[in-house]
NUVO-769097 format. One line per 5 residues: number of its first residue (from 1); their letters; for each residue z negated, x, y of C-alpha. Coordinates in nm, 3 decimals, m for minus. Each point is the difference from the previous one (the first is absolute). Layout:
residues N
NUM) a) Z:X:Y ~ ...
***
This chain:
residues 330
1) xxxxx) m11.073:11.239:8.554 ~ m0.050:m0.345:0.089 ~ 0.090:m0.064:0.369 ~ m0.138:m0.340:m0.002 ~ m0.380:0.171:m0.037
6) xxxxx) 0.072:0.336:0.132 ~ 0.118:m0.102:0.356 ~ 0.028:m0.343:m0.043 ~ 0.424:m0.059:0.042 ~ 0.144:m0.271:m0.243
11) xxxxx) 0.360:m0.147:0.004 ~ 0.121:m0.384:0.026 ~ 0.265:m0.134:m0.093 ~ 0.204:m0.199:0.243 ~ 0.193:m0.245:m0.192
16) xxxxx) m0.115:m0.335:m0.107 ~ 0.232:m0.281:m0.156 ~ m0.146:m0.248:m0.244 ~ 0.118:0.119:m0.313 ~ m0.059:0.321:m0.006
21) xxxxx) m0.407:m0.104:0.149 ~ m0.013:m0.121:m0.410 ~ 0.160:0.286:m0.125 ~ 0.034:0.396:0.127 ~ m0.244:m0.060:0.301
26) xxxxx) m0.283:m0.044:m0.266 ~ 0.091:0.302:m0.218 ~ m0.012:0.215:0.286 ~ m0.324:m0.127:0.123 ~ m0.166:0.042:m0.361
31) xxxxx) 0.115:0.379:m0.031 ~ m0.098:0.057:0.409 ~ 0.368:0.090:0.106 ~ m0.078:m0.221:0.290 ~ m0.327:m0.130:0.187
36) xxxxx) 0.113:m0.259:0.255 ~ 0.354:m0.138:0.100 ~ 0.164:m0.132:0.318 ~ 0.268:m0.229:0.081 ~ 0.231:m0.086:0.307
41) xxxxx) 0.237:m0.246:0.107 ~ 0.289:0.185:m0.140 ~ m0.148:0.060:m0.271 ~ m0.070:m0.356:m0.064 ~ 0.367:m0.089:0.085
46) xxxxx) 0.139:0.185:m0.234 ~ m0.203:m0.119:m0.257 ~ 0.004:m0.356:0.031 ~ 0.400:0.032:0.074 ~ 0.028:0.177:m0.362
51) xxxxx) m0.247:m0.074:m0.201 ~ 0.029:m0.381:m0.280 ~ m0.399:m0.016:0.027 ~ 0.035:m0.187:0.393 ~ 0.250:m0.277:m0.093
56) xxxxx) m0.178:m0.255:m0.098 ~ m0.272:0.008:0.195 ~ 0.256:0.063:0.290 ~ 0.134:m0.320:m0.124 ~ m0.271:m0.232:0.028
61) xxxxx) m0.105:0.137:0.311 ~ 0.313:m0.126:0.187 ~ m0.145:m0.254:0.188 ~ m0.183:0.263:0.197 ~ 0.041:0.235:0.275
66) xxxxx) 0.175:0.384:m0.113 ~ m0.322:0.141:0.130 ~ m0.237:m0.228:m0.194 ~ 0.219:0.047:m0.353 ~ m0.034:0.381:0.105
71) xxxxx) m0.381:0.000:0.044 ~ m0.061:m0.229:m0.333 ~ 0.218:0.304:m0.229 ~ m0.159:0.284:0.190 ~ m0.353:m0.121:m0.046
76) xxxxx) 0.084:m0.040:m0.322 ~ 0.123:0.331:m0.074 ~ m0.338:0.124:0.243 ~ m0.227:m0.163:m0.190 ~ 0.116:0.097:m0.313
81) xxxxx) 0.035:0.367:0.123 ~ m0.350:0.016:0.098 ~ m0.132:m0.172:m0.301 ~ 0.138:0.310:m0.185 ~ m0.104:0.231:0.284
86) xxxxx) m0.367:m0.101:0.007 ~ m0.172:0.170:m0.273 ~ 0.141:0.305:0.208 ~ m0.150:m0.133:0.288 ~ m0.342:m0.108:m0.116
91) xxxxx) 0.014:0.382:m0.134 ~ 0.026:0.145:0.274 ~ 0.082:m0.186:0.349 ~ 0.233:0.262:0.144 ~ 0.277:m0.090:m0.297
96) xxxxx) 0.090:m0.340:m0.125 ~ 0.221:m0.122:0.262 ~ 0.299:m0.225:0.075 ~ 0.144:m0.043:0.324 ~ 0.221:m0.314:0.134
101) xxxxx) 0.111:0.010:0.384 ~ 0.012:m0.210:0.226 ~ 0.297:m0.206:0.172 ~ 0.140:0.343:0.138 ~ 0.162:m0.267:0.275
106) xxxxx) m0.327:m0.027:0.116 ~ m0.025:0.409:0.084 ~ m0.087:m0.076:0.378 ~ m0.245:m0.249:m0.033 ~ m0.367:0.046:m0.076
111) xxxxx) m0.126:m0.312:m0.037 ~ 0.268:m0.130:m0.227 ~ m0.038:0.311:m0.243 ~ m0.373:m0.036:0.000 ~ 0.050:m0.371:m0.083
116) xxxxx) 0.249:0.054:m0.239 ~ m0.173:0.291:m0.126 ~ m0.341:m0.196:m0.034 ~ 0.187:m0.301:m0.206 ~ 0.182:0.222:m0.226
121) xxxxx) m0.281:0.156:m0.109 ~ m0.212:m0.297:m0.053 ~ 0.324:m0.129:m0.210 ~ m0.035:0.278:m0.223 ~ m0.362:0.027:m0.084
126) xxxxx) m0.067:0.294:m0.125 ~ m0.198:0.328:0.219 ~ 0.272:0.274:m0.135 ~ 0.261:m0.190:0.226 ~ 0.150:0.220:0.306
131) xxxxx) 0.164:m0.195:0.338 ~ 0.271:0.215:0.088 ~ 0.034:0.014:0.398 ~ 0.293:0.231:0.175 ~ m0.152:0.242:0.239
136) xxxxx) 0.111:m0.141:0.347 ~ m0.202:m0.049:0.275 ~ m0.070:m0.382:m0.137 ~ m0.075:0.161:m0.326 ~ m0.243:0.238:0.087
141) xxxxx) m0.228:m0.330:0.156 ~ 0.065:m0.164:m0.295 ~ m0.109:0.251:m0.264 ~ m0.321:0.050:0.209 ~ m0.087:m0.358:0.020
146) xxxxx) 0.071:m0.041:m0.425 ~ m0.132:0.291:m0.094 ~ m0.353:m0.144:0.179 ~ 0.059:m0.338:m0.149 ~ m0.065:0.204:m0.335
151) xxxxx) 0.379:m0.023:m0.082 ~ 0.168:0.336:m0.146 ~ 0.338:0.099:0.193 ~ 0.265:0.238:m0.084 ~ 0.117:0.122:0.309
156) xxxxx) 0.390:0.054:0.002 ~ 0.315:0.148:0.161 ~ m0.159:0.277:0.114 ~ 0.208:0.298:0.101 ~ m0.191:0.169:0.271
161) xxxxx) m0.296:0.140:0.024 ~ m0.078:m0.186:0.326 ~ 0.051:m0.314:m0.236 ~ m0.243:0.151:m0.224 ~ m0.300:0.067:0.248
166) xxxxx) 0.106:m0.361:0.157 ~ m0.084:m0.162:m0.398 ~ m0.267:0.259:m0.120 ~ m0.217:m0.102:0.332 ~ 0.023:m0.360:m0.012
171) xxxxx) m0.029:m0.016:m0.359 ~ m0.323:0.264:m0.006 ~ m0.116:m0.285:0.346 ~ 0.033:m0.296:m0.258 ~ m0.157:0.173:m0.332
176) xxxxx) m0.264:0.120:0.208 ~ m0.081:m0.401:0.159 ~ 0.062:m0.128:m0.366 ~ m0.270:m0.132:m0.248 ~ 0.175:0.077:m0.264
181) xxxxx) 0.152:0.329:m0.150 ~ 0.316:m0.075:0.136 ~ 0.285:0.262:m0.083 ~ 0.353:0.078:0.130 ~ 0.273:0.265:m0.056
186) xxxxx) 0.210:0.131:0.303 ~ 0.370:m0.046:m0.142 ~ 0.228:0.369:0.103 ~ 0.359:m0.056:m0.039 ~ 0.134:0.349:m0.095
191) xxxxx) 0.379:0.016:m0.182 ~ 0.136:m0.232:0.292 ~ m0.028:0.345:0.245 ~ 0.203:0.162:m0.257 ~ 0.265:m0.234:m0.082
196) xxxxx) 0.071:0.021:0.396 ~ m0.020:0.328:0.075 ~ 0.101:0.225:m0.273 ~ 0.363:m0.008:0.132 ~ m0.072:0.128:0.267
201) xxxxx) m0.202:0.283:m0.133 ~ 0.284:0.072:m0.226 ~ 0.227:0.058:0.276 ~ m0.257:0.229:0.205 ~ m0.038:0.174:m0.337
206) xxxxx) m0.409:m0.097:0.010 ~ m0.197:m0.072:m0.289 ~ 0.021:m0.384:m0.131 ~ m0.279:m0.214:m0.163 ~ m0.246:0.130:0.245
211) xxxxx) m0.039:m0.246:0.289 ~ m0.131:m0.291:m0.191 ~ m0.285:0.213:m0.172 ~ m0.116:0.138:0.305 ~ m0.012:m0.278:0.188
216) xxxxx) m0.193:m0.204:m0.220 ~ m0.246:0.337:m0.065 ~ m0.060:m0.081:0.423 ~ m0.064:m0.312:m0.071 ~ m0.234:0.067:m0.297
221) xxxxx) m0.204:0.256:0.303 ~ m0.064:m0.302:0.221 ~ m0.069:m0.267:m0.259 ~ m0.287:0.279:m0.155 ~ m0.129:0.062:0.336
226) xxxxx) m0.148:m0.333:m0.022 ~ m0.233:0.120:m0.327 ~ m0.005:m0.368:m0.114 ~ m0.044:0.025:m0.363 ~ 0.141:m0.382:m0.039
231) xxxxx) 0.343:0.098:0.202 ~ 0.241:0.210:m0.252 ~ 0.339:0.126:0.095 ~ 0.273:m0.144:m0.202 ~ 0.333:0.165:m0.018
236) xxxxx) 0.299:m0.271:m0.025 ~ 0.363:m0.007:m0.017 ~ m0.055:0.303:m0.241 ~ 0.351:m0.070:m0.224 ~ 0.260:0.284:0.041
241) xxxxx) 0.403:m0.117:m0.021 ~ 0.222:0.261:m0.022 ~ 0.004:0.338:m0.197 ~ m0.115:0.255:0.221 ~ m0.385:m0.092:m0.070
246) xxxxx) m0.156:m0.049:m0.277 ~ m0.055:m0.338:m0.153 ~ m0.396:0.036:0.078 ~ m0.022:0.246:0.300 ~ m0.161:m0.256:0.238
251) xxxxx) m0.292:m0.061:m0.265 ~ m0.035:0.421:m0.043 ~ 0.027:0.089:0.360 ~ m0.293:m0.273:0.083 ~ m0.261:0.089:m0.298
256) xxxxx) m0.254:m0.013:0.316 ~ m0.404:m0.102:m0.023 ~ m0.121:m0.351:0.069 ~ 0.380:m0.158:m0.059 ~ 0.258:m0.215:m0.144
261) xxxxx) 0.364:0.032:m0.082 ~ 0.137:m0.352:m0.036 ~ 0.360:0.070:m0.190 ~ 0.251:m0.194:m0.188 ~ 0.025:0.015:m0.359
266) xxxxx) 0.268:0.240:m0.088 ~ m0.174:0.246:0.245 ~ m0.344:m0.088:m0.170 ~ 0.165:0.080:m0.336 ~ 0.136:0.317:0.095
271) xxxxx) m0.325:0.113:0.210 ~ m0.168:m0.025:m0.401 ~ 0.261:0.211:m0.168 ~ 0.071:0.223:0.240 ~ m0.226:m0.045:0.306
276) xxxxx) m0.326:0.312:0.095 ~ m0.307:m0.107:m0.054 ~ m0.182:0.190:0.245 ~ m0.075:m0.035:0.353 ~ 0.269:0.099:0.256
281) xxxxx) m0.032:0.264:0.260 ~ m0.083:m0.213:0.348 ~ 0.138:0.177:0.364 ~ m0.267:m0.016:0.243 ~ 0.097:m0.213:0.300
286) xxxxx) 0.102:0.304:0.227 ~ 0.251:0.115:m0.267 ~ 0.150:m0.334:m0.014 ~ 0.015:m0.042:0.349 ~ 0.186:0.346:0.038
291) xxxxx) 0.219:m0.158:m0.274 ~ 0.061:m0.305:0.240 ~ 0.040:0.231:0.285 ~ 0.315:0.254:m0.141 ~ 0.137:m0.391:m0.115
296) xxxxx) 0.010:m0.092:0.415 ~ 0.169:0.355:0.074 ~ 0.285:m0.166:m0.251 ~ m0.002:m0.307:0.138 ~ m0.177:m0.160:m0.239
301) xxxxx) m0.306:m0.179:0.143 ~ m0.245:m0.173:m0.230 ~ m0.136:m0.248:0.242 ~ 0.339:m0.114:0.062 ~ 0.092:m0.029:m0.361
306) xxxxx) m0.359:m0.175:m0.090 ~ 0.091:m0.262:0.250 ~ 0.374:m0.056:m0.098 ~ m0.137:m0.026:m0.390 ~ m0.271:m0.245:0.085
311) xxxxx) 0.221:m0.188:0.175 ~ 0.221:m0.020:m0.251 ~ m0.273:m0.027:m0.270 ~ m0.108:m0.348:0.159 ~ 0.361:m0.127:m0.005
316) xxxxx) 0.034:0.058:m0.355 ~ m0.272:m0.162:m0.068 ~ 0.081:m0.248:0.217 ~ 0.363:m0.074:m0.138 ~ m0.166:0.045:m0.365
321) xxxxx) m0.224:m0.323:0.064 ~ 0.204:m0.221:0.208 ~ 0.307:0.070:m0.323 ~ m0.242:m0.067:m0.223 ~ m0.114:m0.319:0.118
326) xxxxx) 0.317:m0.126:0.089 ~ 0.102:0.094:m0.367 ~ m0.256:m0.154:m0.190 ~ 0.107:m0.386:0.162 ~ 0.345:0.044:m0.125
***
């Protein structure tokens, strides 16, 4: 079946670095492996701090701020993302895109995200470009107020479904006071839940890999509630490390209509080999929130956890950025 027309899910890929944009990227573009891609501060650190393809320009940029030789080789790598991403995009306007964030430092305050936000996109040029804006409260007024300047907006760091009604209603506010077919994807965050918790389900001898999927299938309740046909769900931090799931169990367990899975490569690749290719079974909302409810009688309390991984989430990014730009000057 093709899950793309049947109930309209695609994956991303959520990696960019410059030469692998003239490379791989293409290839799986051309044989639709991928439909859109996203890319974060870490992500971008890593990249430029490994990659030959920055030096020079690095170099010549020297007489410049960190932050301004940062913006001039991620709107390069932007642009040149959504040049490749566009024919995707002018085929059909729900695919096609490439996110870039915004100064994460910047998280709690509105009118210096929608600035930012505004600028970047006008850098880049190109209508398959999504602003990436974290889902605090400063967020949520941003998003509205881009999304109705015709700007796209990939809403991210979400990890509870409170988060998620916060960003699906001011982002349905701004599409609906925008001129333009403005889009935006509401950005889950699903393996991090996992990665925390399955300890402790080991040692109360309850099943593991379960928390993040549900979570983000609450999440995908309130976002659809909304029945905004240019707001999709997309299902990040979707990579599995460790042995006890498979390599491509985040992309199988969220097969769910009207989606995304952004993923890294190697989780990508294995999805293809390995991965189902049909749609997965969705809880309804009172089954999850049973789920949540036997998790409190251990002790185990989402909202808690969804605030302690946002938290940390933001300082990530945070440390990511500020590293980043401190590494580029020396």
């Amino acid at each position: 079946m093709s899950l793309k027309q049947d109930i309209n899910y695609t994956i991303w890929c959520d990696f960019i670095e410059r030469d692998f944009l003239e490379g791989q990227f293409q290839d799986i573009i051309n044989d639709e492996t991928i439909h859109g891609a996203t890319s974060n501060p870490a992500i971008f650190a890593q990249s430029i701090s490994t990659s030959e393809a920055y030096v020079s320009t690095i170099s010549m940029l020297q007489a410049n701020t960190g932050k301004k030789i940062y913006e001039a080789l991620a709107i390069a790598d932007i642009k040149r993302a959504a040049q490749l991403l566009e024919p995707l995009y002018e085929e059909n306007n729900d695919d096609g895109f490439i996110s870039i964030e915004v100064d994460p430092s910047l998280c709690d305050d509105a009118n210096a995200t929608i600035e930012e936000g505004i600028r970047l996109y006008k850098a880049i040029g190109y209508n398959n470009v999504m602003i990436k804006v974290p889902a605090t409260n400063a967020g949520y007024i941003a998003m509205e107020e881009l999304t109705a300047a015709g700007i796209n907006v990939n809403a991210t760091l979400i990890f509870s479904s409170q988060q998620a009604q916060e960003c699906a209603k001011a982002l349905n506010e701004g599409i609906n006071k925008s001129e333009e077919n403005t889009k935006a994807v509401i950005s889950i965050f699903v393996s991090r839940f996992d990665r925390l918790c399955d300890p402790k389900f080991k040692d109360l001898n309850l099943d593991t890999g379960k928390l993040g999927i549900i979570n983000a299938t609450k999440c995908y309740h309130e976002i659809s509630k909304f029945q905004n046909n240019n707001i999709r769900t997309l299902f990040a931090s979707t990579g599995v490390k460790g042995n006890d799931l498979t390599p491509s169990y985040y992309i199988d367990e969220l097969i769910f209509p009207h989606s995304v899975n952004t993923a890294p490569l190697a989780t990508i690749e294995s999805w293809c080999k390995n991965g189902k290719n049909e749609p997965s079974i969705i809880l309804s909302e009172i089954e999850c929130n049973k789920y949540f409810d036997e998790c409190k009688i251990n002790n185990i309390d989402i909202n808690d956890i969804s605030q302690e991984l946002l938290k940390d989430g933001l300082s990530a990014f945070k440390v990511s950025f500020a590293k980043l730009l401190k590494d580029i000057k020396e």
